[in-house]
N, C-alpha and C positions, 0 to 999 in steps of 0.2 A: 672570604671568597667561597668556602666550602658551606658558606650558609645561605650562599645566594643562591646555590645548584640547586638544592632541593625548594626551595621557590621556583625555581624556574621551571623545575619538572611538576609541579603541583601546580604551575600555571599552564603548561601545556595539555597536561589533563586535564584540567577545567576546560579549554576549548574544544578539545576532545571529546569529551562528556556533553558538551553545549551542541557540534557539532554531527554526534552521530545517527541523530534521528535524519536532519537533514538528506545525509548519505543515504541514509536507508533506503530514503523515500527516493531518492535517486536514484538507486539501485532496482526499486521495484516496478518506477516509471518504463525504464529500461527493459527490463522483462517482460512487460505488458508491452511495450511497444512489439515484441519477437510476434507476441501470441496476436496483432494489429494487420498480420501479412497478409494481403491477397493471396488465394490461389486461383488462378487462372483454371478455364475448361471446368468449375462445379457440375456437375448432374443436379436436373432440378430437385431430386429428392434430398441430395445432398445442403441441399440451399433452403430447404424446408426444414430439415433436420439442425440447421445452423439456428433458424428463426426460432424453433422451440427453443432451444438450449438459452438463446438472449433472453429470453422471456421467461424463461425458470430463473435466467440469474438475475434477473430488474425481481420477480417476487420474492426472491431469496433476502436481497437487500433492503429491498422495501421491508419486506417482514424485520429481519434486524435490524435497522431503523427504527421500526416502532416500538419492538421490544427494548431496544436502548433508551426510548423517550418513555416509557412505559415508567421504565426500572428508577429511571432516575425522578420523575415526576412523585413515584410511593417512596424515594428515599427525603424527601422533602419535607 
């Protein structure tokens, strides 16, 4: 019996371990959903200044994107 327990806890760690990226990602969906909120009554400069900011982060990602296809294409 006392050699089952520690199986069973080094099986529940293993799901654990197999599991916790999932959370994570679930975790962060979540947070992103906060930052997803309408705010009601913008000023137009306000809604100009939003537009740049999306458009700095699409080049941000884009950029590291490429640099990760870069990186990995010269480790080849």
């Amino acid at each position: 019996m006392t050699d089952d327990l520690p199986d069973s806890v080094k099986k529940c760690l293993d799901i654990l371990e197999e599991n916790i990226e999932i959370l994570t990602n679930i975790e962060f969906d979540l947070e992103d959903e906060k930052e997803d909120e309408l705010t009601p009554d913008l000023e137009l400069h306000q809604l100009y200044d939003m537009t740049e900011d999306v458009a700095e982060s699409a080049k941000l990602k884009r950029a590291e994107s490429n640099f990760s296809r870069r990186q990995s294409e010269d480790s080849l």
